[in-house]
VEXDRENGU-478606 format. One record per residue (C-alpha): residue in one letter; x, y, z; residue number from 1. Coordinates in Angstrom, 2 decimals. Layout:
<nodes>
["A" [X Y Z] NUM]
...
</nodes>
This chain:
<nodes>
["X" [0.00 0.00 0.00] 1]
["X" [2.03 3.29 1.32] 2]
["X" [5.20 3.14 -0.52] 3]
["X" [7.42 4.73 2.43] 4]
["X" [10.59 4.84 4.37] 5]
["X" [11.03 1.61 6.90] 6]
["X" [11.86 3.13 10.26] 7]
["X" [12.21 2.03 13.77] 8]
["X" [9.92 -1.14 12.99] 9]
["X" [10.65 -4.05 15.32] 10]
["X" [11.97 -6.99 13.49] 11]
["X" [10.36 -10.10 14.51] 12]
["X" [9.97 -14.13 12.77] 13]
["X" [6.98 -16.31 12.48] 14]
["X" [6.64 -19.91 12.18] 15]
["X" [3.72 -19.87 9.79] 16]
["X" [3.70 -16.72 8.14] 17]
["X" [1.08 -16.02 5.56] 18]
["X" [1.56 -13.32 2.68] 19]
["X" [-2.26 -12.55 3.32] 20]
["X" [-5.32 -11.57 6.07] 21]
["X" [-8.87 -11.21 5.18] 22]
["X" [-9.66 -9.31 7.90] 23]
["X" [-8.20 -6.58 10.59] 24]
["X" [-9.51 -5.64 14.32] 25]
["X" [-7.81 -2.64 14.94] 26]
["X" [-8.19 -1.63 18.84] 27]
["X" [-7.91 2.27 19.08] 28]
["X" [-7.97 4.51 22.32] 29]
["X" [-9.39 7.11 20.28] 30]
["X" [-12.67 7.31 18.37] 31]
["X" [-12.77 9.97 15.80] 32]
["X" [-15.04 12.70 16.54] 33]
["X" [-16.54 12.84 12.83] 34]
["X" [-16.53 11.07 9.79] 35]
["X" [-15.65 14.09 7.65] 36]
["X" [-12.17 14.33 6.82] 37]
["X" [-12.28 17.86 6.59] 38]
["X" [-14.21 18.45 10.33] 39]
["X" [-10.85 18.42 12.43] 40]
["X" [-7.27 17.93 11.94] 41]
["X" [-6.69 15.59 15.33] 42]
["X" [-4.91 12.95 14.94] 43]
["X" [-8.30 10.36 16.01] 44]
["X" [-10.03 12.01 13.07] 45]
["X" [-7.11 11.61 10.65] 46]
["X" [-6.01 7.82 11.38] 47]
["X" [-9.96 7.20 10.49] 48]
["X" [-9.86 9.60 7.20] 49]
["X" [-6.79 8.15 6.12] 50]
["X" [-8.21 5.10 5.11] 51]
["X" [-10.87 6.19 3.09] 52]
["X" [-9.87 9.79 1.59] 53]
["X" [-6.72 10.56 0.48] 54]
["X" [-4.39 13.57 0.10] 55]
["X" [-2.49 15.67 -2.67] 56]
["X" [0.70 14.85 -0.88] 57]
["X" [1.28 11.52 1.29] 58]
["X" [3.51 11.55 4.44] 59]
["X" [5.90 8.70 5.12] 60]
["X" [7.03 6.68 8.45] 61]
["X" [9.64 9.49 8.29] 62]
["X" [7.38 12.21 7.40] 63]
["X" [8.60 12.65 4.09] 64]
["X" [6.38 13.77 1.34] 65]
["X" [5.72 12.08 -2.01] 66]
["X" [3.22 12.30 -4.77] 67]
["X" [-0.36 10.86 -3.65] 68]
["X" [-3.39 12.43 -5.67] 69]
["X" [-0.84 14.80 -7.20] 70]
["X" [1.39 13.47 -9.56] 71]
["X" [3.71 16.49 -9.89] 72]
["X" [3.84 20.03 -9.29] 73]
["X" [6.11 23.07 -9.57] 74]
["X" [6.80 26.73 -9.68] 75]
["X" [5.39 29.30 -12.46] 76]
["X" [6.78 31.95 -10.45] 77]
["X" [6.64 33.13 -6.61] 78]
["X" [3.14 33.37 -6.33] 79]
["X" [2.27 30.44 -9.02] 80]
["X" [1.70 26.97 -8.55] 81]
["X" [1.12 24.12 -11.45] 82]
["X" [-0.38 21.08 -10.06] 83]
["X" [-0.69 17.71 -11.86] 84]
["X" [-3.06 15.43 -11.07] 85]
["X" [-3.51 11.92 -11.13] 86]
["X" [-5.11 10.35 -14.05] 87]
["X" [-7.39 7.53 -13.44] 88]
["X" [-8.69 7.58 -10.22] 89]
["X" [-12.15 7.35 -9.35] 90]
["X" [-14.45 7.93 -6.12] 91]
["X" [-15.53 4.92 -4.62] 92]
["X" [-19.35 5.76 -5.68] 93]
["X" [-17.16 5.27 -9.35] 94]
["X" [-17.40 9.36 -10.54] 95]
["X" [-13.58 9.89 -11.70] 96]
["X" [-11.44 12.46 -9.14] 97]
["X" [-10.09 15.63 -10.75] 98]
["X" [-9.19 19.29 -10.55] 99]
["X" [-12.95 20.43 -9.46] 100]
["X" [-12.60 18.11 -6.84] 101]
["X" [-9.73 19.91 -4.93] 102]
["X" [-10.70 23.49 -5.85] 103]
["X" [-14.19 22.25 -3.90] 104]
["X" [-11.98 20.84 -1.54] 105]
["X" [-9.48 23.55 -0.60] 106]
["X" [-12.40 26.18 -0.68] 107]
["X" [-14.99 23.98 1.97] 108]
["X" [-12.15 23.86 4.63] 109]
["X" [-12.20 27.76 4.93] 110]
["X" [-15.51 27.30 7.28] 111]
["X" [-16.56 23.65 8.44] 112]
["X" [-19.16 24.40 11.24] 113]
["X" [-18.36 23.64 14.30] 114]
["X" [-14.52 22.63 13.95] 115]
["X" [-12.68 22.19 17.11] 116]
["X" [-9.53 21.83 15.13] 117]
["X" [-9.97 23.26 11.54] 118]
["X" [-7.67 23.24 8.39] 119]
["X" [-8.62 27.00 7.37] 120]
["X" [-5.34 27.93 7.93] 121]
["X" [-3.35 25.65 5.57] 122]
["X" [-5.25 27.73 2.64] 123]
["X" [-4.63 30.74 4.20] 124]
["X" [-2.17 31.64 1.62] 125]
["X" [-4.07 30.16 -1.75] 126]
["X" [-5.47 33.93 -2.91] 127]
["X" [-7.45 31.67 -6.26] 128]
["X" [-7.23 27.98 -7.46] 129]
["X" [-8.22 27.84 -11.45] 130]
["X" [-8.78 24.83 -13.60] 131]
["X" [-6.73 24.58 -16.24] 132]
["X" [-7.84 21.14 -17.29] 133]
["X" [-9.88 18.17 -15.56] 134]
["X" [-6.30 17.27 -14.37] 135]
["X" [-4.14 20.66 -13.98] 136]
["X" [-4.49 23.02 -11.62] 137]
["X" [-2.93 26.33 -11.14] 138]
["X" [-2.80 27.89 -7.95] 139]
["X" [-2.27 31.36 -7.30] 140]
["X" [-0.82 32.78 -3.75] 141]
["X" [-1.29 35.96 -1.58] 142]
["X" [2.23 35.83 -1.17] 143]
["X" [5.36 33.79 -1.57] 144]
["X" [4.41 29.93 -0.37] 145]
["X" [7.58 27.43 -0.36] 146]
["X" [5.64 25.27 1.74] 147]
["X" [2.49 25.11 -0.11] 148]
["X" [2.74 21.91 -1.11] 149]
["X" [2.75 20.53 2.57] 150]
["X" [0.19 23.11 3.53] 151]
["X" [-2.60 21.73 1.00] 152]
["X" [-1.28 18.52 0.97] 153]
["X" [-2.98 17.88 4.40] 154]
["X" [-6.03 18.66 3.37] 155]
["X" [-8.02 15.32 2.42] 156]
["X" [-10.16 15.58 -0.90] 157]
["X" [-13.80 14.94 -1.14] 158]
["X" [-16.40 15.30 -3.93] 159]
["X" [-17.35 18.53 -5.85] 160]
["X" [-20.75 16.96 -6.42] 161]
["X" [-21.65 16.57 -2.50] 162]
["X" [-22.23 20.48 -2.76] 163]
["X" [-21.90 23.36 -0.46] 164]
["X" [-24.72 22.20 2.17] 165]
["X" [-23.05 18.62 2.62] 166]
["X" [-23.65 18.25 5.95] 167]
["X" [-21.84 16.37 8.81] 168]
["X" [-24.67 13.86 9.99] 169]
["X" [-24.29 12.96 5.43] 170]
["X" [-20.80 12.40 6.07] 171]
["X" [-21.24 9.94 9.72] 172]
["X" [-24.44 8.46 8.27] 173]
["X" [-22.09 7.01 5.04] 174]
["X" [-23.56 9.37 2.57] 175]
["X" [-21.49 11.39 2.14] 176]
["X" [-18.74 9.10 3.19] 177]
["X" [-16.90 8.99 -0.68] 178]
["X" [-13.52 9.05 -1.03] 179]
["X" [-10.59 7.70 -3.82] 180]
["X" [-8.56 5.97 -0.93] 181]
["X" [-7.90 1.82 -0.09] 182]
["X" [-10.95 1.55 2.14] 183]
["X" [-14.83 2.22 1.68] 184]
["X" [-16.58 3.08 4.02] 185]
["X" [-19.46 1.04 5.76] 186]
["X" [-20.59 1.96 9.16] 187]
["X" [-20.12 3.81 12.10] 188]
["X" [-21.91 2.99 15.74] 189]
["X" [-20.33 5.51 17.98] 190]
["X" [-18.50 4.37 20.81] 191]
["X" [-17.55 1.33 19.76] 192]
["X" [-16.52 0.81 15.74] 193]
["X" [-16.57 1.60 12.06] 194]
["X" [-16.50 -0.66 9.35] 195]
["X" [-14.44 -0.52 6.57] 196]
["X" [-14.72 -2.89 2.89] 197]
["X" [-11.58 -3.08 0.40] 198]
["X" [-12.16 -0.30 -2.05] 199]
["X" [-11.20 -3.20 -4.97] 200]
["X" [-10.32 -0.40 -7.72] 201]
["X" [-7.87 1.73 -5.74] 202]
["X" [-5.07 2.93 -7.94] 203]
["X" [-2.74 1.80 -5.20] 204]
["X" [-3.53 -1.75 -5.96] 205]
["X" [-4.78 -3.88 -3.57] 206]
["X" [-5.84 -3.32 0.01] 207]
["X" [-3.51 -5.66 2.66] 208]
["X" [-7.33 -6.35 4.27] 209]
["X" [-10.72 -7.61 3.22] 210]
["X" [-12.28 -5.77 5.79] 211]
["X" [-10.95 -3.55 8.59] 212]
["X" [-12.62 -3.18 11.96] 213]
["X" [-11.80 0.04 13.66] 214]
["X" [-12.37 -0.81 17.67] 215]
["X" [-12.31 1.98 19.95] 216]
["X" [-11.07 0.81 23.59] 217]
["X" [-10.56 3.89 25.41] 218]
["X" [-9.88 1.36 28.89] 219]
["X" [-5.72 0.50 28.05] 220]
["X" [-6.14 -2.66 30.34] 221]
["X" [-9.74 -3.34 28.01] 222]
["X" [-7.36 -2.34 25.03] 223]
["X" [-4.24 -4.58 25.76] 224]
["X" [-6.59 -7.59 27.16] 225]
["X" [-8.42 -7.35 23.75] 226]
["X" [-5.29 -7.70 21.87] 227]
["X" [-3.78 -10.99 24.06] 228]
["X" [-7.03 -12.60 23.90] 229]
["X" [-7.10 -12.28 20.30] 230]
["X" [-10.47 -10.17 20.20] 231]
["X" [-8.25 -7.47 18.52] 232]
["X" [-5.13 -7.54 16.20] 233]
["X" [-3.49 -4.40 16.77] 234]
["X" [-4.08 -2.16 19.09] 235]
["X" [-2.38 1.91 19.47] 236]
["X" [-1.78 3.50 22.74] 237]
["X" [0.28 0.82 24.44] 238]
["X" [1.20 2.22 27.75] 239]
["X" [4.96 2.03 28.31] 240]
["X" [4.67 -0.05 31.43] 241]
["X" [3.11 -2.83 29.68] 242]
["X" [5.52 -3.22 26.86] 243]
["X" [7.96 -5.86 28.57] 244]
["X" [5.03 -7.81 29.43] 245]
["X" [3.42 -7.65 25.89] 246]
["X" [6.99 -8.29 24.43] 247]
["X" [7.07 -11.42 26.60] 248]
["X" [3.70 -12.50 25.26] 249]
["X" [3.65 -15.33 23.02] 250]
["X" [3.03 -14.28 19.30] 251]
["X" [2.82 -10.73 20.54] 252]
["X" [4.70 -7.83 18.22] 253]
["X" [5.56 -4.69 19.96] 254]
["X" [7.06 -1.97 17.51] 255]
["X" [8.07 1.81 18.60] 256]
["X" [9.24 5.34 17.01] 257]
["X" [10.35 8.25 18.80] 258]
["X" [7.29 11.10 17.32] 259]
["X" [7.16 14.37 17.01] 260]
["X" [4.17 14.60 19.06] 261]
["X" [5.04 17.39 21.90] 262]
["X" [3.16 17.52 25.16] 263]
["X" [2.88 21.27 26.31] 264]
["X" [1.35 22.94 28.67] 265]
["X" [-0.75 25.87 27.42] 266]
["X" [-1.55 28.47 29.62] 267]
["X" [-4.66 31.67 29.43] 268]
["X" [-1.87 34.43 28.35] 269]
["X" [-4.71 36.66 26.43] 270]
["X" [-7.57 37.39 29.09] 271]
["X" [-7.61 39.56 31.58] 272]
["X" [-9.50 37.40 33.74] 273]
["X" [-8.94 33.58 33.57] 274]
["X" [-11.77 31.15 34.57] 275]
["X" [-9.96 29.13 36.59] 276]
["X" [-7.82 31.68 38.21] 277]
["X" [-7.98 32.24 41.89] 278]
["X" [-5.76 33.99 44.42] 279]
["X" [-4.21 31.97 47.03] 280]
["X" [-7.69 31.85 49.40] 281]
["X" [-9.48 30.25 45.99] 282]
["X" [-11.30 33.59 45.18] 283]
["X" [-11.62 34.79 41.64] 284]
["X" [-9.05 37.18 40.32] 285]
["X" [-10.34 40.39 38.49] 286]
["X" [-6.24 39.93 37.23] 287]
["X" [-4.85 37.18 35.32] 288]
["X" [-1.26 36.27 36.41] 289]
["X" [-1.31 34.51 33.39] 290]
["X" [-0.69 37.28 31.26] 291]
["X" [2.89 38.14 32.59] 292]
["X" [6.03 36.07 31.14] 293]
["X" [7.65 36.13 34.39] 294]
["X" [4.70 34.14 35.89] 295]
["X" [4.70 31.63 32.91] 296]
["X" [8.57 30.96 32.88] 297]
["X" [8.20 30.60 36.89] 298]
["X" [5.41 27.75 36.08] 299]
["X" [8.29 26.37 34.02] 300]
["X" [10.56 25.97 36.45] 301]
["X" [8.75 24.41 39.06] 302]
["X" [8.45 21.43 36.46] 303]
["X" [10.69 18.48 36.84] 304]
["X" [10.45 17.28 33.19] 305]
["X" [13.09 14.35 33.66] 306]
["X" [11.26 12.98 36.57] 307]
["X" [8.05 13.41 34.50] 308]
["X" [10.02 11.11 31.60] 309]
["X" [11.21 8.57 34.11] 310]
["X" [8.40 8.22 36.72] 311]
["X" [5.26 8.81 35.17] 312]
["X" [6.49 7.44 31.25] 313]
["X" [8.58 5.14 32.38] 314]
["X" [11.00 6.44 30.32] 315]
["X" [8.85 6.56 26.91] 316]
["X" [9.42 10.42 25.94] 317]
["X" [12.34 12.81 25.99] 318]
["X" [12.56 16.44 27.93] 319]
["X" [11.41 19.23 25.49] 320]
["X" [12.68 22.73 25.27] 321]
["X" [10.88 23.86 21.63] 322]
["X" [8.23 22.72 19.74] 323]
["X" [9.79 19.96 17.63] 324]
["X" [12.66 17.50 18.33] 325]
["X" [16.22 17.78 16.70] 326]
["X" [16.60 16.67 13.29] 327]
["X" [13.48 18.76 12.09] 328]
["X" [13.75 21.69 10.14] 329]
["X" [13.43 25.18 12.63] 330]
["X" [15.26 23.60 15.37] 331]
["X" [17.22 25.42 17.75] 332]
["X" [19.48 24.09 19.55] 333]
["X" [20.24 26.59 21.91] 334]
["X" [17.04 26.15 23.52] 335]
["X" [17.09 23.47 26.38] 336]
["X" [14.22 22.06 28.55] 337]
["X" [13.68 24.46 31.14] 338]
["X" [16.04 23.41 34.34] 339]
["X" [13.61 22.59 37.32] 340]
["X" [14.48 25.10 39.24] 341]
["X" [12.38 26.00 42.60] 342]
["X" [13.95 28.62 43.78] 343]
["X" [14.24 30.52 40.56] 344]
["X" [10.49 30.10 40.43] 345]
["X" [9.63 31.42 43.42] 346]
["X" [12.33 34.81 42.73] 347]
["X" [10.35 35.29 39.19] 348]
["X" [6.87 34.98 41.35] 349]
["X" [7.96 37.65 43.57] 350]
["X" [9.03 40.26 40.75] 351]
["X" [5.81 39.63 39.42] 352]
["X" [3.97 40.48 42.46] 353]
["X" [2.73 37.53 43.62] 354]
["X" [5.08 36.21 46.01] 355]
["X" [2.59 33.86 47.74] 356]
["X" [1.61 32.48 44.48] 357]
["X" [-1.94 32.43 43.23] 358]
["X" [-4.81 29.43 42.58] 359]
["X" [-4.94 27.28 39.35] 360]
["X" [-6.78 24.33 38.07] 361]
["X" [-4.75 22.07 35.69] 362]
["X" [-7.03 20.48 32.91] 363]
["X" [-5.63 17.23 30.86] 364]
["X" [-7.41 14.95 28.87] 365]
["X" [-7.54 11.47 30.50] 366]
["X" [-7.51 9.44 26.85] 367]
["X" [-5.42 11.19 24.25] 368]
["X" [-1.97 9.83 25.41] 369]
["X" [-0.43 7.50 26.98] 370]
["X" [-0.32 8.50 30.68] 371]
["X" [-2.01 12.06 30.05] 372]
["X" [-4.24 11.78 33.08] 373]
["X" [-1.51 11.08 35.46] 374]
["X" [0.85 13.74 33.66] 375]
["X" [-1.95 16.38 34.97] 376]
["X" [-1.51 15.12 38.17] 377]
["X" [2.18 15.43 38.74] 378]
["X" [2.15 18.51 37.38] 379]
["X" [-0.20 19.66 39.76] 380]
["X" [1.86 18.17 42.51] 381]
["X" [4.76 20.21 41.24] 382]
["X" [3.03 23.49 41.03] 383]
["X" [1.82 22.94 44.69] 384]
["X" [5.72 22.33 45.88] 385]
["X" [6.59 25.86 43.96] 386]
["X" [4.25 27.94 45.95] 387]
["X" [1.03 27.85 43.67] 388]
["X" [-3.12 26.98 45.22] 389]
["X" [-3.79 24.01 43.06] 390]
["X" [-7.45 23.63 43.23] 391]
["X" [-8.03 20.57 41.60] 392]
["X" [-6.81 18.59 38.82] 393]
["X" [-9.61 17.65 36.08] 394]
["X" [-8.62 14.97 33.26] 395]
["X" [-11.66 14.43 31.47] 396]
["X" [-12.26 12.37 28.03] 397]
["X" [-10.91 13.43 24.88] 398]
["X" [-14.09 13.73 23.35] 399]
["X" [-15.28 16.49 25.81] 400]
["X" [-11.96 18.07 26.10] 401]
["X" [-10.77 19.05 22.96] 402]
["X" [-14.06 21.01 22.12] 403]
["X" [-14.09 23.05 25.56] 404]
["X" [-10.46 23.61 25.15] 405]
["X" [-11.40 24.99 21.91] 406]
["X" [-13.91 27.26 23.48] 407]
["X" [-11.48 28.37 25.74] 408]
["X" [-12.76 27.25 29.17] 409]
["X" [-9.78 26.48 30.76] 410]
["X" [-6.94 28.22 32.50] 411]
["X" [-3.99 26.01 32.26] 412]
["X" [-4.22 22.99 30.13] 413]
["X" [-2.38 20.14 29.08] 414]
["X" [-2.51 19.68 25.04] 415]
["X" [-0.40 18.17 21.79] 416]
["X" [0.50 18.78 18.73] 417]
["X" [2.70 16.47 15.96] 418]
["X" [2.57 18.14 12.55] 419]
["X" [2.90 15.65 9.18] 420]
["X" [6.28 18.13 7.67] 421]
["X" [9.89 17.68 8.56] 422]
["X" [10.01 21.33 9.99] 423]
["X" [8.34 23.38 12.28] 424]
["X" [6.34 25.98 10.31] 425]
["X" [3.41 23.81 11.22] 426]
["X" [3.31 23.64 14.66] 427]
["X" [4.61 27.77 14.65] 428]
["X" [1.35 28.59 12.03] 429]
["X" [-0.92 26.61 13.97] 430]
["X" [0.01 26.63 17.74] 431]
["X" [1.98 30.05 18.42] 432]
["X" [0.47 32.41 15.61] 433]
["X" [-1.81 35.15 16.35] 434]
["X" [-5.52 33.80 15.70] 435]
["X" [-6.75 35.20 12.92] 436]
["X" [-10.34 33.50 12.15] 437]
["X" [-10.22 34.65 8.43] 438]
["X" [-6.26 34.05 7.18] 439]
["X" [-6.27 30.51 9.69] 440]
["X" [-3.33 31.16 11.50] 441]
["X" [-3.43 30.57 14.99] 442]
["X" [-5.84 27.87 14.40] 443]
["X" [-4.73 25.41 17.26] 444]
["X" [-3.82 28.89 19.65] 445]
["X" [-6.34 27.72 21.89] 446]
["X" [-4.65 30.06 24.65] 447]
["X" [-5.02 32.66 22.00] 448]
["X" [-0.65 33.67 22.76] 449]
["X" [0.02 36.60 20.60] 450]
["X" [3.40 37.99 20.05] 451]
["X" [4.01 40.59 17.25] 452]
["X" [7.69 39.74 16.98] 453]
["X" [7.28 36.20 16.62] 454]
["X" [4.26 36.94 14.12] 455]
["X" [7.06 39.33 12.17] 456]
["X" [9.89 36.42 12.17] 457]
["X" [7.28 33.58 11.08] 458]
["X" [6.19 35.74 8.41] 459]
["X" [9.54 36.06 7.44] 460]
["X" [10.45 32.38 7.48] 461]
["X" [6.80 31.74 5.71] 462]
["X" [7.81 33.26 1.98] 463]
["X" [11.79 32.44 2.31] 464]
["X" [12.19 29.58 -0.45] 465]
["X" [15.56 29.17 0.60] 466]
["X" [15.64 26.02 3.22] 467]
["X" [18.69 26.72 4.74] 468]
["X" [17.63 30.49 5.55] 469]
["X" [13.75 29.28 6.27] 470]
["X" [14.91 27.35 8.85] 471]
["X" [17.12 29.82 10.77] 472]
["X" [14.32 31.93 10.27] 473]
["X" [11.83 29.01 11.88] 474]
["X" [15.03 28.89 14.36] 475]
["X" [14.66 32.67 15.90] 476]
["X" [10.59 32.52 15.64] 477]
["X" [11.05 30.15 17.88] 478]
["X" [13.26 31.55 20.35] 479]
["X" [11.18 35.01 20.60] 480]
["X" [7.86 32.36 21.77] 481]
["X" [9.91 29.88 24.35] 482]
["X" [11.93 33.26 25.57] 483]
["X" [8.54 34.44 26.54] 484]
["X" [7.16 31.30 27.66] 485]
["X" [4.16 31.23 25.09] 486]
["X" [3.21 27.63 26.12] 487]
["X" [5.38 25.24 28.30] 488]
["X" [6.83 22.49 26.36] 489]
["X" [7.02 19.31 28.54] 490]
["X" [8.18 16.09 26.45] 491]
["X" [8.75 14.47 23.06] 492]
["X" [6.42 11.42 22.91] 493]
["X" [7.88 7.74 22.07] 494]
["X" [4.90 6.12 20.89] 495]
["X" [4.27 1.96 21.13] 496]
["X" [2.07 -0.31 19.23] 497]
["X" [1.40 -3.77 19.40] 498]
["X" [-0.07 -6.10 17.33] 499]
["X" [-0.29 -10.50 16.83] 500]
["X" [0.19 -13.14 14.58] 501]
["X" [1.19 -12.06 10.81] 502]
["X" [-0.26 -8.43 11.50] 503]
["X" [2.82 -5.68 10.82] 504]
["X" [2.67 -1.91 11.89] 505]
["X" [5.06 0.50 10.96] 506]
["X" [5.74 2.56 13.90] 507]
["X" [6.22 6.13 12.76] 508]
["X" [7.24 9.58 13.44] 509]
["X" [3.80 11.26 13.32] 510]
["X" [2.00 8.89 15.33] 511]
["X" [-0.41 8.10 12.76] 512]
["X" [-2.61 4.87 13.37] 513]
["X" [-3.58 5.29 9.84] 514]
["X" [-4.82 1.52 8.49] 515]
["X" [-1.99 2.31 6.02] 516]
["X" [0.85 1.22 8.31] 517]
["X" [-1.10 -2.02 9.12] 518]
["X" [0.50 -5.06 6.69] 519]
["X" [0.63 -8.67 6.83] 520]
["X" [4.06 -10.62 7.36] 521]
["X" [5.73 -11.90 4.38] 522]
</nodes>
């Protein structure tokens, strides 16, 4: 299927291998929140997309990008883009794909109702998209766009025919459900699976799977017992504890990648008044402490990110100082985690005015990650060491937590990103940018950080077609938003899967449980 870069894969023999499975059970902690590929950019929604719609652009184990629904593109001039298309695919309803298909496509993600997470801001730069021929496009830019490639290429394609007032409930009641990719789809019954059928004339040749079950066990004891009992075949989310055991299990596969998936704490730096903001007797602050840098880099230091690593991971992530891991394009590597550093914390508390701390409420998710309810925890115990009133520490599911994050309802919050490019424009665009509803930047700045410097360097970095420049450029963007403590980045994510029998993942950078990476054992 994927034609991509082995990486980090765990090697493993069988006695009976076969070259073929009918069918795949594929346990998942996370259920997607729609069936429209286009509703949210999360990583639950995409690993269920992924398998029925495809992309422009296709991301490997290493995200690296290759040709997908594009076959070829390049540069008129600055501001002008010629994309090739590829010729004979067809929808699975058996209408043939083509250039109306992604100029409906890269116009609808502007404004999907209701996103928690939305791709506007990946077309923020396409100023017109004109259709040369049922398989040319040309693409015009509001300004210079080296990256535009890996900006619309994560944008999955649907129909032109489903129209403007294609509606979510079409899309999660199968109607709507048509895409080009390996799988069609079949059913969804929330909270517990979809169903997926071989798509038999995918231009990728054939599907690995007859079927494909997608079973969401949010429970990782429910998730793991599923897999040893053979109810499951793979299963995502393995918690690191567990892998020695699994590894030990007979005809059990465990396979790993270090991600780019960053754990940060975001923090209320734009209100003046935080909800869950108290002073130190638990009343409500008419101030937000919030706002000043001191108080945010003080926050910083009264984490202990290698005990975090080593007691509550077990040692499955690495300290973070930046938003993505050396190697990546942007990196700086000047910028170390944050030193725990107590007494530090409580000097920077007291030149902020608040040298008996103040009252916060740490929010996590208690589904998303491996160990993300007990990360909230420890970081609450931390911030109660350093001086702060921790008034309680909520994890609550995924699926209720990423939309009221969205809606800004929390103070201090524990969230993730992992972007599908090899630098860190993404994660700058979407996490750190100003929010601008109508360009898309800032789209995942749920804590609404805004920082006119860092805007001015990323804007700099976002039309330099030069790599080696863009990156130094990604490089300082980056220092003027950890300088000022815009979020609080904790760890680097190493990721586990597990699977049995024949059944092959490819463990991967972007922590994709895309079907795509499932195989079968030659």
């Amino acid at each position: 299927m994927r034609r991509i870069i082995p990486i980090l894969l765990a090697a493993f023999t069988l006695a009976t291998p076969r070259a073929e499975a009918a069918q795949l059970t594929f346990g998942r902690a996370t259920e997607q929140s729609a069936i429209d590929p286009q509703f949210s950019q999360t990583g639950n929604n995409g690993a269920t997309a992924s398998a029925v719609f495809e992309r422009l652009v296709d991301f490997d184990a290493a995200l690296q990008l290759h040709p997908s629904l594009a076959l070829s593109w390049r540069l008129l001039d600055p501001m002008n883009w010629e994309i090739k298309l590829r010729p004979g695919v067809h929808f699975h309803d058996g209408s043939e794909f083509g250039a109306a298909d992604v100029a409906f496509s890269l116009n609808r993600v502007r404004d999907v109702p209701h996103s928690p997470a939305p791709f506007s801001h990946w077309v923020s730069n396409v100023a017109a998209v004109e259709i040369v021929d049922p398989l040319t496009l040309h693409i015009r830019t509001t300004q210079p766009t080296p990256l535009l490639m890996e900006q619309i290429g994560a944008i999955y394609i649907v129909p032109a025919k489903l129209g403007a007032g294609v509606t979510l409930e079409d899309f999660n009641s199968g109607h709507a459900a048509i895409g080009t990719g390996p799988y069609r789809f079949r059913s969804w019954t929330p909270n517990d699976r979809v169903m997926l059928d071989a798509n038999p004339d995918w231009w990728g040749g054939k599907p690995n799977f007859d079927t494909v079950t997608l079973k969401f066990i949010a429970n990782n004891a429910a998730r793991e017992a599923a897999l040893l009992s053979g109810q499951v075949d793979l299963i995502d989310g393995v918690q690191p504890a567990d892998v020695p055991r699994l590894t030990a299990a007979p005809q059990v596969h465990v396979f790993s990648a270090a991600s780019v998936r960053i754990v940060y704490l975001a923090l209320d730096s734009a209100r003046v008044a935080s909800p869950f903001v108290t002073d130190h007797d638990g009343k409500p602050m008419t101030t937000n402490p919030l706002r000043d840098a001191r108080v945010r880099q003080a926050l910083s230091k009264m984490i202990n990110r290698a005990a975090i690593v080593d007691r509550v991971l077990s040692g499955a992530g690495e300290p973070a100082g930046q938003i993505v891991p050396e190697g990546q394009g942007g990196y700086a590597p000047d910028l170390k985690p944050d030193a725990f550093d107590p007494a530090g914390a409580k000097q920077l508390l007291t030149e902020a005015g608040y040298p008996n701390g103040f009252g916060l409420t740490v929010h996590t998710s208690s589904d998303r990650f491996p160990d993300d309810a007990q990360l909230g925890q420890a970081l609450g115990q931390m911030f109660s060491r350093g001086g702060i009133r921790v008034n309680g520490v909520e994890a609550l599911p995924y699926s209720v937590y990423a939309g009221a994050a969205t809606a800004r309802k929390y103070s201090a919050f524990v969230f993730t990103w992992a972007g599908t490019s090899s630098n860190a424009s993404e994660g700058l665009r979407s996490v750190l940018a100003t929010y601008d509803a109508n360009t898309g930047m800032g789209a995942l700045n749920r804590a609404r950080y805004s920082n006119a410097d860092f805007d001015r360097v990323l804007g700099q970095a976002a039309v330099e077609f030069d790599e080696a420049k863009r990156n130094a450029l990604l490089a300082d963007a980056t220092r003027v938003a950890m300088h000022d403590a815009a979020l609080l980045p904790l760890y680097w994510i190493k990721l586990y899967w597990a699977s049995r029998g024949n059944i092959t993942f490819q463990a991967n950078m972007g922590e994709d449980s895309s079907v795509s990476f499932a195989g079968v054992a030659k």
